[in-house]
VOPAGU-2260 file (C-alpha; in pm, 1 decimal, decimal comma):
REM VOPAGU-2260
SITE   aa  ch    i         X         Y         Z
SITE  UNK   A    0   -4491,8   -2269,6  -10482,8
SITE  UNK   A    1   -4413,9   -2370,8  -10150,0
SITE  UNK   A    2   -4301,6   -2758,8  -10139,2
SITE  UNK   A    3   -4427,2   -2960,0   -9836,9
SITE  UNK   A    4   -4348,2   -3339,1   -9772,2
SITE  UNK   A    5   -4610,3   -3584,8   -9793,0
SITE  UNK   A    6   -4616,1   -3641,1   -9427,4
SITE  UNK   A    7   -4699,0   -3222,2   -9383,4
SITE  UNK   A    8   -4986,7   -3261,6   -9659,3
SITE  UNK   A    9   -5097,8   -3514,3   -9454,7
SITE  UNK   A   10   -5078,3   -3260,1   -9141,5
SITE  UNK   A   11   -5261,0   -2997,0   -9369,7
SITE  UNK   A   12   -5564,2   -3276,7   -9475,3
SITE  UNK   A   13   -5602,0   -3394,5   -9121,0
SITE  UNK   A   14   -5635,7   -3008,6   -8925,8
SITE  UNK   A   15   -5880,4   -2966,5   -9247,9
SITE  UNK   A   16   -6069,4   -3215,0   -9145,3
SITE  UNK   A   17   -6128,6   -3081,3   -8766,9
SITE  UNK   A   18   -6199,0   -2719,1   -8846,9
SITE  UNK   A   19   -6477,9   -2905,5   -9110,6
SITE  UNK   A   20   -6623,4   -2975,0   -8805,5
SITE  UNK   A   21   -6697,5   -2624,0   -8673,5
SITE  UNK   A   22   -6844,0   -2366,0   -8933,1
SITE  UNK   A   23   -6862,4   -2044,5   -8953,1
SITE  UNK   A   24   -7174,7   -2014,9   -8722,0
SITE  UNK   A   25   -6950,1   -2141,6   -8499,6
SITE  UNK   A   26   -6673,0   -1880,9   -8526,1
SITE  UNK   A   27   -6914,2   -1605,6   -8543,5
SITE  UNK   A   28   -7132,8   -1702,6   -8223,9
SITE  UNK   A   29   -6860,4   -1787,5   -8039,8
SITE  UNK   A   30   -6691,5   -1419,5   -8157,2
SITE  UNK   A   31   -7008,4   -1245,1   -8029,3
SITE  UNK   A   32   -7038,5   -1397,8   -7700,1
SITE  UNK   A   33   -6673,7   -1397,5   -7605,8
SITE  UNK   A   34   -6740,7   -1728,4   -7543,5
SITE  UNK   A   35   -6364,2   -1982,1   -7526,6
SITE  UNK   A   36   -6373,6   -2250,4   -7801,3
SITE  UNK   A   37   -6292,9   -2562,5   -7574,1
SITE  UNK   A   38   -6465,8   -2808,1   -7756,9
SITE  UNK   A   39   -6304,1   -2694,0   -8053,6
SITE  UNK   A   40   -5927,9   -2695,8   -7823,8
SITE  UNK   A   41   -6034,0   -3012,7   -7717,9
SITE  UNK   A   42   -6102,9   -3174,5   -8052,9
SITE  UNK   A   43   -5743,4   -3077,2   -8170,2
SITE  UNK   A   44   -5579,7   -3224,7   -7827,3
SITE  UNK   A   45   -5773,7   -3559,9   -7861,4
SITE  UNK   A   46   -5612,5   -3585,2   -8239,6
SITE  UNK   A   47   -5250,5   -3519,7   -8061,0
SITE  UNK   A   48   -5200,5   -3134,0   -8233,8
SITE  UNK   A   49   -5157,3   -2984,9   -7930,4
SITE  UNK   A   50   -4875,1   -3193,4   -7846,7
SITE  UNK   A   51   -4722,4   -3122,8   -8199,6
SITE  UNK   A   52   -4378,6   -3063,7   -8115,9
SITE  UNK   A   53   -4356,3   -3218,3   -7798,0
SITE  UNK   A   54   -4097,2   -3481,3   -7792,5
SITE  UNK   A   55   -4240,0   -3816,6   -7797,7
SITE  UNK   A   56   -4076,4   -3940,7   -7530,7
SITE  UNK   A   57   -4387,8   -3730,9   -7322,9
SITE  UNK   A   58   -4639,5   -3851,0   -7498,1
SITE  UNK   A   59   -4628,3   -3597,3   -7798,6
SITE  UNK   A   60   -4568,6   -3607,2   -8176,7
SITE  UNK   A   61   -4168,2   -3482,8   -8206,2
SITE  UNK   A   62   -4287,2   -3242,9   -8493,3
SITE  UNK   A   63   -4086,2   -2893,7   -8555,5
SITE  UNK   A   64   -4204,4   -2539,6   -8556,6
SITE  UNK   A   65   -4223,3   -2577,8   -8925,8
SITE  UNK   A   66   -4529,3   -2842,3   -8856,1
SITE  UNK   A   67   -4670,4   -2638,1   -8592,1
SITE  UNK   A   68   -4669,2   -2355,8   -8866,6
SITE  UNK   A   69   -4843,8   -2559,7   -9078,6
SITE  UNK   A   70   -5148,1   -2678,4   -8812,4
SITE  UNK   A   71   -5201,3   -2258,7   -8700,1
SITE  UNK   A   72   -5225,6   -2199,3   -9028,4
SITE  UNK   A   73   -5470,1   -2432,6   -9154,2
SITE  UNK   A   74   -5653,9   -2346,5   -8863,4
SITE  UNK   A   75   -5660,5   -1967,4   -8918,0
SITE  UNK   A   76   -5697,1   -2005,9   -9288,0
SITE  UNK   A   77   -6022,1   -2229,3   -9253,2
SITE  UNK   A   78   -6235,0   -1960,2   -9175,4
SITE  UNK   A   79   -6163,4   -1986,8   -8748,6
SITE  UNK   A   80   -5920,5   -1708,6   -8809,6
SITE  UNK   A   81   -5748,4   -1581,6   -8475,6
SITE  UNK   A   82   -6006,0   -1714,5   -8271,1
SITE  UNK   A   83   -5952,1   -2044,1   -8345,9
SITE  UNK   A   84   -5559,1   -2043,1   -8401,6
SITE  UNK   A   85   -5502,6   -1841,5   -8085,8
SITE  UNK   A   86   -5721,4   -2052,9   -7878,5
SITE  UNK   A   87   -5510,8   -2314,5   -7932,8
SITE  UNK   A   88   -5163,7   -2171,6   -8019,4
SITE  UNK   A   89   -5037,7   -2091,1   -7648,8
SITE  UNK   A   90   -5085,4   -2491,6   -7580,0
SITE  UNK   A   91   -4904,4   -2552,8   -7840,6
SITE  UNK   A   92   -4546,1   -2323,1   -7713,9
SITE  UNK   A   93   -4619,8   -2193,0   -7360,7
SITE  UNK   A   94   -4488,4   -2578,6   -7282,5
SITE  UNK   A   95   -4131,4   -2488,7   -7443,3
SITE  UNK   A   96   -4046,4   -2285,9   -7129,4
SITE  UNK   A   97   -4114,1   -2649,9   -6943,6
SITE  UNK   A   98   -3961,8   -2854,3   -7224,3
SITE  UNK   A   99   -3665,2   -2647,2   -7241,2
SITE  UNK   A  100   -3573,2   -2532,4   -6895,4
SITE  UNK   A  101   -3769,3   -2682,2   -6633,0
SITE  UNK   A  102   -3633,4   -3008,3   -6451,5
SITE  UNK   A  103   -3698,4   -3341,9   -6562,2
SITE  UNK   A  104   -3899,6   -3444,1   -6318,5
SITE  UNK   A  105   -4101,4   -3136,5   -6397,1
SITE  UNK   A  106   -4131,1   -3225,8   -6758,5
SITE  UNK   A  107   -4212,4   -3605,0   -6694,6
SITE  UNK   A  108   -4525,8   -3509,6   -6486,8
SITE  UNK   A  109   -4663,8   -3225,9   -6707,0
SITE  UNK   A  110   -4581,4   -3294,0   -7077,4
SITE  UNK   A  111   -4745,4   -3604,6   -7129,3
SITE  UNK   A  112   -5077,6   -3469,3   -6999,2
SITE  UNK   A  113   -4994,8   -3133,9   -7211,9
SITE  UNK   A  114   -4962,6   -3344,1   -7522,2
SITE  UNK   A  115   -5284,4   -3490,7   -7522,7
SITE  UNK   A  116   -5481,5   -3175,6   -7405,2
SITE  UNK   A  117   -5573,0   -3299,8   -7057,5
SITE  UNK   A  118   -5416,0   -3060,2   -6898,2
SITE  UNK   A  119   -5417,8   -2714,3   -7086,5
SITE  UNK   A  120   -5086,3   -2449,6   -7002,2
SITE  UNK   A  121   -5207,5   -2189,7   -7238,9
SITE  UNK   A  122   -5166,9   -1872,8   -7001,7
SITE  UNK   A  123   -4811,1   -1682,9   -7003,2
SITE  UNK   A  124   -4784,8   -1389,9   -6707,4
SITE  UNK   A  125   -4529,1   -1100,3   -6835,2
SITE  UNK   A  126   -4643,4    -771,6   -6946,5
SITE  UNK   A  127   -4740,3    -518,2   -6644,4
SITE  UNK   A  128   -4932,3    -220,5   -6675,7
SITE  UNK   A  129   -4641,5       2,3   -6652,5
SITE  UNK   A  130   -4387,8    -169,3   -6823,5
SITE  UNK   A  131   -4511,4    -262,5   -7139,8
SITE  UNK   A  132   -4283,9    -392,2   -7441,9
SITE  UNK   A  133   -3976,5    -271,3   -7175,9
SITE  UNK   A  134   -4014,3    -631,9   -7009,2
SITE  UNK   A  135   -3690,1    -561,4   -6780,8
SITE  UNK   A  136   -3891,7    -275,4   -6589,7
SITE  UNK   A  137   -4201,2    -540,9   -6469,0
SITE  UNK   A  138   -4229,1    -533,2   -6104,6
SITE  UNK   A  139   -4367,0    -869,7   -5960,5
SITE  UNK   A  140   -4186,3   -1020,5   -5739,1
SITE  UNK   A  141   -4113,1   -1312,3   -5610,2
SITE  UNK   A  142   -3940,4   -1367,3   -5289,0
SITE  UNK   A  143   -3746,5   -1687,6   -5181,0
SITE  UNK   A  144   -3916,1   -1784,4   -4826,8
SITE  UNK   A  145   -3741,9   -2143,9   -4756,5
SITE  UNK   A  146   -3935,8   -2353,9   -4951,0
SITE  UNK   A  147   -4113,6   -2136,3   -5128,9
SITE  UNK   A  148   -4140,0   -1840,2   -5354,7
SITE  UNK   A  149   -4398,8   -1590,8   -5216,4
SITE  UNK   A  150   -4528,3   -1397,1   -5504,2
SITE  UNK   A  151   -4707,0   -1028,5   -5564,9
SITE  UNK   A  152   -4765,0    -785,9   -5814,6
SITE  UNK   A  153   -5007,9    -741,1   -6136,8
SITE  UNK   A  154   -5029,6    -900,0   -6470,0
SITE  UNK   A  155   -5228,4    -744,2   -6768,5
SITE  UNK   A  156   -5303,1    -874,0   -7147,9
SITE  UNK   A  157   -5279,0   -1266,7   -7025,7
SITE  UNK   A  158   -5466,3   -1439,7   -7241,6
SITE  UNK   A  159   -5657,8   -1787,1   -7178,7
SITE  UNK   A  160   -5618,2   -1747,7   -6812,5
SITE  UNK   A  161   -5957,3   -1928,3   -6681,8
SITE  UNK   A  162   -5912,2   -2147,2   -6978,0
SITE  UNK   A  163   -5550,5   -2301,5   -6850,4
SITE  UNK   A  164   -5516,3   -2530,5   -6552,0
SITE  UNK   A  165   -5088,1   -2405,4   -6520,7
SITE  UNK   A  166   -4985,5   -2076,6   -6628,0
SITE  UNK   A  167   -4598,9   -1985,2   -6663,6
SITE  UNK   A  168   -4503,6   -1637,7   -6488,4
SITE  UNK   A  169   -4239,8   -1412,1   -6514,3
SITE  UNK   A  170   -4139,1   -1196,3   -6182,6
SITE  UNK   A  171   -3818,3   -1059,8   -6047,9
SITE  UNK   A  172   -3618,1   -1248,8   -5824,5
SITE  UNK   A  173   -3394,9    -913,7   -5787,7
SITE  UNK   A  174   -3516,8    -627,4   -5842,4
SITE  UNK   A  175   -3407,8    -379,6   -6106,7
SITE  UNK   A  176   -3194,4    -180,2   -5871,1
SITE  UNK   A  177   -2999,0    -405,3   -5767,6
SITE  UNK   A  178   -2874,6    -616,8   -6050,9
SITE  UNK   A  179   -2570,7    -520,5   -6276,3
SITE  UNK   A  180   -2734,9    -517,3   -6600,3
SITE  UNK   A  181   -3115,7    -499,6   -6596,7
SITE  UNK   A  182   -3156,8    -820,9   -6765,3
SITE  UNK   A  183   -3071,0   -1007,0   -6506,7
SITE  UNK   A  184   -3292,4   -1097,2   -6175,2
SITE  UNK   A  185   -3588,9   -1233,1   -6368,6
SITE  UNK   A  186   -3711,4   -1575,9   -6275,7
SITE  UNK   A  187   -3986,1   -1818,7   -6455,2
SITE  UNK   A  188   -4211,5   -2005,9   -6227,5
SITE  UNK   A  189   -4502,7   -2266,1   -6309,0
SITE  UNK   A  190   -4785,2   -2133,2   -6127,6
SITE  UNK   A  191   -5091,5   -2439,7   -6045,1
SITE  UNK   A  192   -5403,8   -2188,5   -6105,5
SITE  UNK   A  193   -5651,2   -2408,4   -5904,4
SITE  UNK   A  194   -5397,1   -2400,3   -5607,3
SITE  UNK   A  195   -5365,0   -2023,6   -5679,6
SITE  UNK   A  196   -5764,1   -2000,0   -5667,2
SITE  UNK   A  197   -5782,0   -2247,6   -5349,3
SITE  UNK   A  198   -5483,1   -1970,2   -5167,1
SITE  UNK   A  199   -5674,2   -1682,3   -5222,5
SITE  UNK   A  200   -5405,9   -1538,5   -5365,4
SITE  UNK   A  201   -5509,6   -1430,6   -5747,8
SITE  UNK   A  202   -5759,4   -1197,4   -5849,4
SITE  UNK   A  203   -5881,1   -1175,6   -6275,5
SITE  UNK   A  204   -6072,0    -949,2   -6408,6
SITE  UNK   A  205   -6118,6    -979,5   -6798,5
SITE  UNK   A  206   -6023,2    -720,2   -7043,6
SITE  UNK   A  207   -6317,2    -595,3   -7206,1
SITE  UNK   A  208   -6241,8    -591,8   -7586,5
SITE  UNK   A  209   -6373,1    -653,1   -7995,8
SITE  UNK   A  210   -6102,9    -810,8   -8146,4
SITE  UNK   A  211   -6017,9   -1207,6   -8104,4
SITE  UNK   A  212   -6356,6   -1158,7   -7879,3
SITE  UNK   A  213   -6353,1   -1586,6   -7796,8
SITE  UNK   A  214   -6015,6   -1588,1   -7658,6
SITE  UNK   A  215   -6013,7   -1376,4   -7350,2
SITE  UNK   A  216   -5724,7   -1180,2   -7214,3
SITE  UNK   A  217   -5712,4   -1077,6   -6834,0
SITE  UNK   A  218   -5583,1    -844,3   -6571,4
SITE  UNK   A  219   -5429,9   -1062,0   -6306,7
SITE  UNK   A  220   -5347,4    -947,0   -5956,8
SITE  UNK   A  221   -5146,4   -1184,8   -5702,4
SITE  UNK   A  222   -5135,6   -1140,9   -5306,2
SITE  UNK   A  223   -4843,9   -1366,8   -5108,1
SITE  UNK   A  224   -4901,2   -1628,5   -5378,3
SITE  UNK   A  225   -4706,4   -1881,3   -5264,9
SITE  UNK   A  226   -4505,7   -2114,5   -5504,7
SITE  UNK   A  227   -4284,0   -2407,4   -5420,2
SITE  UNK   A  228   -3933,3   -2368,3   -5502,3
SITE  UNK   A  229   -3979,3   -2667,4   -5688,7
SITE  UNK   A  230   -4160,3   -2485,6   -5958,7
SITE  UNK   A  231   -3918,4   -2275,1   -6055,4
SITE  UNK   A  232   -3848,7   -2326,5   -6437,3
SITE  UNK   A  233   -3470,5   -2312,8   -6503,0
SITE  UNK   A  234   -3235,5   -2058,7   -6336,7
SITE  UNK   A  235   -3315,4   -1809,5   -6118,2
SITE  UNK   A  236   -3209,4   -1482,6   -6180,8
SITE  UNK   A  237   -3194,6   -1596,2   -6601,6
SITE  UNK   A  238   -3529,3   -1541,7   -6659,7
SITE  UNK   A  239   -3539,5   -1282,8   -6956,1
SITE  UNK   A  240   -3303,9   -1514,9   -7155,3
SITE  UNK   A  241   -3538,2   -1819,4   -7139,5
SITE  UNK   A  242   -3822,2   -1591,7   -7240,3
SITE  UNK   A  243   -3645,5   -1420,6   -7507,8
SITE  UNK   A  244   -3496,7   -1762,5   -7643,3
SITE  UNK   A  245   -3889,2   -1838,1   -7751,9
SITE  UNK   A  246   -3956,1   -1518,8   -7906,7
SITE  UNK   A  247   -3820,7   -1618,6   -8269,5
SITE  UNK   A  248   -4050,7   -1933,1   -8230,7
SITE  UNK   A  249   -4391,3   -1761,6   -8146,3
SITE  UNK   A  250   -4315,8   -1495,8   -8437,8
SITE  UNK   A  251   -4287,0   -1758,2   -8728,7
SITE  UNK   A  252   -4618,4   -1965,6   -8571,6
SITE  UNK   A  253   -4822,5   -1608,5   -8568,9
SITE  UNK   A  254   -4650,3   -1515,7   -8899,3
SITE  UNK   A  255   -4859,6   -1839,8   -9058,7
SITE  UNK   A  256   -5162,1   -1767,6   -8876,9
SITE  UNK   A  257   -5164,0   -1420,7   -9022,2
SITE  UNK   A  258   -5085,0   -1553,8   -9353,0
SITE  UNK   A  259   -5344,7   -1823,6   -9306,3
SITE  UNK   A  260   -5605,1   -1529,6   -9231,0
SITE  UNK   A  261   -5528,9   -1347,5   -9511,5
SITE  UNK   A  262   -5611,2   -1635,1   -9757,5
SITE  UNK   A  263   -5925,8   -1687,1   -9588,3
SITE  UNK   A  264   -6010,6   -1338,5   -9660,3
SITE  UNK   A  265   -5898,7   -1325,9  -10018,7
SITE  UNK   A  266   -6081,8   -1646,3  -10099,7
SITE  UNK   A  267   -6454,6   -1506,3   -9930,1
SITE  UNK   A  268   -6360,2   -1189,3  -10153,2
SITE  UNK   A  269   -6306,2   -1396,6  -10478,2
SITE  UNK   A  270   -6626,0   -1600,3  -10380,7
SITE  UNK   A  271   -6795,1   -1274,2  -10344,0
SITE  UNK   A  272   -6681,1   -1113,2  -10659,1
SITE  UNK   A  273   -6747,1   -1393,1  -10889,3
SITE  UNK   A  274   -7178,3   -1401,1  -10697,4
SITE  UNK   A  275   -7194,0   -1037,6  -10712,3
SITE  UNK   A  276   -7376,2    -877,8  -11001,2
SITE  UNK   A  277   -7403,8    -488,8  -11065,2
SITE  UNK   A  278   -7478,0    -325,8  -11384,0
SITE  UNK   A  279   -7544,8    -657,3  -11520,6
SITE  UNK   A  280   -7208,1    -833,1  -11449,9
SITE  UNK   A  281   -7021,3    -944,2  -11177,3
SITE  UNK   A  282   -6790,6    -725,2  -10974,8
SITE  UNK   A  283   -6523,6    -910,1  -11014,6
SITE  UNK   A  284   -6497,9    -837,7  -11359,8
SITE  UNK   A  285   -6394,4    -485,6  -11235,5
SITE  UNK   A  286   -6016,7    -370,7  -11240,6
SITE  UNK   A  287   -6095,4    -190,4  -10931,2
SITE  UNK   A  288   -6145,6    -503,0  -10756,5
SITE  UNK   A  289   -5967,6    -740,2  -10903,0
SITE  UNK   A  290   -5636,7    -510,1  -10846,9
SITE  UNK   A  291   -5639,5    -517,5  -10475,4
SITE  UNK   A  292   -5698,4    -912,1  -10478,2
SITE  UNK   A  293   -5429,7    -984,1  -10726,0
SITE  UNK   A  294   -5191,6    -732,8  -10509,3
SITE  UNK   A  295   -5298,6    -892,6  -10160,0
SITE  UNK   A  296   -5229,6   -1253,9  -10327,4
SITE  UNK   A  297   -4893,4   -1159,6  -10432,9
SITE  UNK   A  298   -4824,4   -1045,7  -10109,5
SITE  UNK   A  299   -4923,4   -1308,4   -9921,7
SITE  UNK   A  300   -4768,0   -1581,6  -10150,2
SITE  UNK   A  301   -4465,0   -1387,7  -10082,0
SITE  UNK   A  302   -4536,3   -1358,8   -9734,4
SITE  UNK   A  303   -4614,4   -1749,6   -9666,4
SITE  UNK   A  304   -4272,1   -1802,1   -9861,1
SITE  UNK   A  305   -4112,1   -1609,8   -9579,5
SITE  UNK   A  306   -4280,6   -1755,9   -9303,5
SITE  UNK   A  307   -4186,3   -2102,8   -9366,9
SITE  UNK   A  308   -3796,5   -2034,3   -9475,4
SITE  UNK   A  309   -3800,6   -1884,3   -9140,9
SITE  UNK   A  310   -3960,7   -2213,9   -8999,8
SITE  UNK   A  311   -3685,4   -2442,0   -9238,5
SITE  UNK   A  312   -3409,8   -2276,2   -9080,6
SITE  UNK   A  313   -3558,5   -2375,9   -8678,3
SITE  UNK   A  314   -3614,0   -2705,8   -8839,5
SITE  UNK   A  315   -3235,8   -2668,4   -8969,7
SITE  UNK   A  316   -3086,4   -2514,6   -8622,0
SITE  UNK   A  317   -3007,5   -2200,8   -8829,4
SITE  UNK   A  318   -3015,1   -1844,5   -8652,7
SITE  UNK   A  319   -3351,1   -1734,6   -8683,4
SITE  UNK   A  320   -3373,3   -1398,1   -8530,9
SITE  UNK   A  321   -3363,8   -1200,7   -8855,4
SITE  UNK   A  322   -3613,8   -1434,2   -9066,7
SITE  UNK   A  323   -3842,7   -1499,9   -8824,5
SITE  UNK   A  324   -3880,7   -1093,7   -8745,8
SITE  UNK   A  325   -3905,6    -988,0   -9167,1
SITE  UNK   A  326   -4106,8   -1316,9   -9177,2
SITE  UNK   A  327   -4377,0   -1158,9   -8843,3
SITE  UNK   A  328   -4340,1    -843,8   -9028,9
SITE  UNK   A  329   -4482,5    -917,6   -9384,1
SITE  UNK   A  330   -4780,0   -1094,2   -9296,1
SITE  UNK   A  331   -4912,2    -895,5   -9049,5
SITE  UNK   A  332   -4888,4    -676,1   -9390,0
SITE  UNK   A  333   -5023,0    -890,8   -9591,2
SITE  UNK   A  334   -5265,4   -1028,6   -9369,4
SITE  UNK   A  335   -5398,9    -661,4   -9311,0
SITE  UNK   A  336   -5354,0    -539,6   -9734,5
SITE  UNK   A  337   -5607,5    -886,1   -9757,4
SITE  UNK   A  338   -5857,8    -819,8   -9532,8
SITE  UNK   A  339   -5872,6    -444,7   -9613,8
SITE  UNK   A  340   -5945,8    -574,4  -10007,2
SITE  UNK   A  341   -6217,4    -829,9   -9921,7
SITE  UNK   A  342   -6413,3    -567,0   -9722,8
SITE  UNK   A  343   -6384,0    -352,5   -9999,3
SITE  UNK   A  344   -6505,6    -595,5  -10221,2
SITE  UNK   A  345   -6806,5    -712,5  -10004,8
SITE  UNK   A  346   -6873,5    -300,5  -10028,9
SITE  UNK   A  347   -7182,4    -279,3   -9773,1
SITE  UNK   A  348   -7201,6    -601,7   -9644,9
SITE  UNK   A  349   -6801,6    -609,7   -9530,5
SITE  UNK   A  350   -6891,3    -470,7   -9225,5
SITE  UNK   A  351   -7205,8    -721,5   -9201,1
SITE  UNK   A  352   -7142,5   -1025,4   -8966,0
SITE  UNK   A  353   -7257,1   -1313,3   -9175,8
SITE  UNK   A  354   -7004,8   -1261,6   -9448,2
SITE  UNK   A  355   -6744,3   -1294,9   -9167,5
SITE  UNK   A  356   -6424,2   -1054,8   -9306,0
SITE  UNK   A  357   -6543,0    -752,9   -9088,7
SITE  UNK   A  358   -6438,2   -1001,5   -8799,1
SITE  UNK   A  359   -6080,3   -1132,2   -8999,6
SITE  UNK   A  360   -6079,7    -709,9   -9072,2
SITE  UNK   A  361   -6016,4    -625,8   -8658,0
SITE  UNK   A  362   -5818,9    -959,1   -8609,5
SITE  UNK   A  363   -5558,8    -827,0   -8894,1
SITE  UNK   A  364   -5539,1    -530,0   -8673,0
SITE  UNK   A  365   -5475,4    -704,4   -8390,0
SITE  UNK   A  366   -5127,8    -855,6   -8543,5
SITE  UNK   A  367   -5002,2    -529,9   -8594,5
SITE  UNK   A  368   -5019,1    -468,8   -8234,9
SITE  UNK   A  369   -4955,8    -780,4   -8053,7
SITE  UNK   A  370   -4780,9    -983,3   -7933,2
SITE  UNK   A  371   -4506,9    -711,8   -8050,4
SITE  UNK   A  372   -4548,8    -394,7   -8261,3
SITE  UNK   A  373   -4428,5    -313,6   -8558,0
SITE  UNK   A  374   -4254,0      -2,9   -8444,2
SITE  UNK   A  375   -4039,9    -306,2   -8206,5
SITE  UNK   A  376   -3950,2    -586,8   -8549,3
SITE  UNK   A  377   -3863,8    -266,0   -8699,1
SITE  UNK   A  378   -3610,4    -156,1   -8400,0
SITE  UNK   A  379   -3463,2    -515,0   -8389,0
SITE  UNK   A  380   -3420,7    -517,1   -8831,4
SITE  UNK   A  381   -3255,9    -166,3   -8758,0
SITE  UNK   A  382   -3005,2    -249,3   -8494,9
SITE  UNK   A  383   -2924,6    -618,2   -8551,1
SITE  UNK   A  384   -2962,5    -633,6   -8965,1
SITE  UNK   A  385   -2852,2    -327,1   -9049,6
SITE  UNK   A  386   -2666,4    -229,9   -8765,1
SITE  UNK   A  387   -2805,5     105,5   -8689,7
SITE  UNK   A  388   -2750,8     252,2   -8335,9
SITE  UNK   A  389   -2969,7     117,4   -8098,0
SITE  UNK   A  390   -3300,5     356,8   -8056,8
SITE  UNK   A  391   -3438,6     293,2   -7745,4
């Protein structure tokens, strides 16, 4: 059993409380209208979470990743599943590209009003169309003009866009061709979306899609945007090295949420099994579904185990690059062995709406996916654990 201090209980009993506050009417309606949480976002930034491991010196709580963990978790695991953690996770570690790089008179304007949820920085502009998971081939650019950067290109798959007043974007600064290893000439810039809006400059069209349905994820098109040099975040040129230094991060916060969706799941199924009577007993009586349960409980004990030794060692200053990858990569696997049993177990009615694990069913699917495959944890355990030839 996993041991938490009685300040993180605390964390676990307060989120609990919130999510208490929005049912699973909620989740589902909200689900099948594709309709943004806010007051639900709002709730957790007027109790301080969103600010959880903002330094308190803006205005935010000072926690670690491991708390964070903790708060996604709870959230997922309460029956909000993905639409409720990922409506709220991005304003939670978007703000590390600010905290980390951006200039201190950059941080002391925007953080405090982060922390408390006034202001919401929950997009982050990266993947293109044609470039994919091979972030060193995007194409936006952003050219230095005197004062400002003047900015053009296309976005897809950025989430929370019309719900986010900043958004952080990635474009080149150089392009490809002309920099001596491809990393280099990538830039981060803090993008005001209402000034975008007011420029004319950036066009969104949302992605049509039934997964994660209540947090919306866009196409984004920008036309001579122009940015002030002031809002460049950190170097330029050393762009793909800030992004990649939060990578680790995101991976053990989506790791919980994944594990905190598959107890959710295994605890409607156990619910269902022990209501559920056929030939005169319940179900869950029955090998053949109490099997799968006991299996995707194992795994996801194991799995949460994982997940927060990953989070100990950020919380430690450890290297995290090869925990917090095995930790992303077993409970997307156990979130998606969990939600595969408890629609088994609901037989009929797991693909029915009201008994919710059809919708934790897709989200599972989802992890697989996004924000990186499997196919790319698997390239990085290859090359940089076992020290297999690169493959790509």
């Amino acid at each position: 059993m996993l041991e938490f201090t009685e300040e993180q209980r605390l964390i676990q009993r307060e989120v609990r409380r919130i999510c208490n506050d929005f049912d699973d009417e909620y989740w589902r309606e909200h689900d099948r209208n594709a309709a943004f949480p806010a007051d639900f976002v709002r709730a957790l930034g007027e109790h301080g979470w969103l600010g959880t491991v903002i330094p308190e010196e803006y205005g935010g709580a000072g926690l670690d990743p491991l708390e964070a963990a903790i708060v996604l978790e709870e959230i997922s695991a309460s029956g909000a599943g993905f639409n409720g953690s990922m409506a709220c996770h991005g304003a939670m570690f978007i703000p590390r590209s600010v905290l980390n790089y951006g200039s201190e008179e950059m941080k002391e304007e925007l953080l405090p009003e982060l922390a408390t949820g006034e202001k919401l920085l929950q997009c982050f502009a990266l993947t293109e169309p044609n470039a994919g998971f091979d972030s060193t081939s995007i194409t936006t650019s952003a050219e230095r003009d005197g004062d400002t950067y003047i900015v053009n290109g296309q976005k897809t798959w950025c989430s929370r866009f019309h719900a986010s007043d900043y958004m952080v974007l990635v474009a080149r600064t150089t392009p490809k061709d002309e920099v001596e290893k491809k990393t280099r000439g990538m830039s981060l810039f803090l993008v005001d979306i209402e000034d975008a809006k007011e420029q004319g400059a950036v066009d969104a069209e949302e992605i049509e899609k039934n997964v994660r349905a209540a947090v919306p994820s866009y196409e984004i098109w920008f036309e001579d945007l122009e940015v002030p040099v002031e809002n460049l975040i950190g170097e330029d040129g050393e762009g793909f090295y800030q992004v990649m230094d939060g990578l680790n991060e995101e991976r053990v916060v989506i790791a919980a949420e994944a594990v905190g969706l598959a107890r959710v799941a295994i605890e409607r199924a156990v619910q269902y099994g022990k209501e559920r009577e056929v030939f005169g007993r319940q179900i869950g009586s029955n090998q053949a579904i109490q099997h799968p349960l006991a299996d995707a409980y194992a795994r996801t004990t194991a799995a949460r185990t994982i997940t927060y030794q990953a989070a100990r060692a950020f919380k430690e200053g450890r290297d995290v690059g090869e925990a917090a990858n095995i930790a992303a990569y077993v409970a997307r696997e156990a979130a998606s062995e969990a939600t595969d049993a408890a629609v088994q177990t609901h037989g009929g009615y797991g693909v029915a709406v009201e008994y919710d694990v059809e919708r934790f069913y897709r989200e599972a699917r989802l992890t697989r996916i996004a924000p990186i495959s499997d196919e790319m944890i698997l390239n990085y355990i290859g090359e940089h654990v076992l020290d297999l030839p690169r493959s790509y």
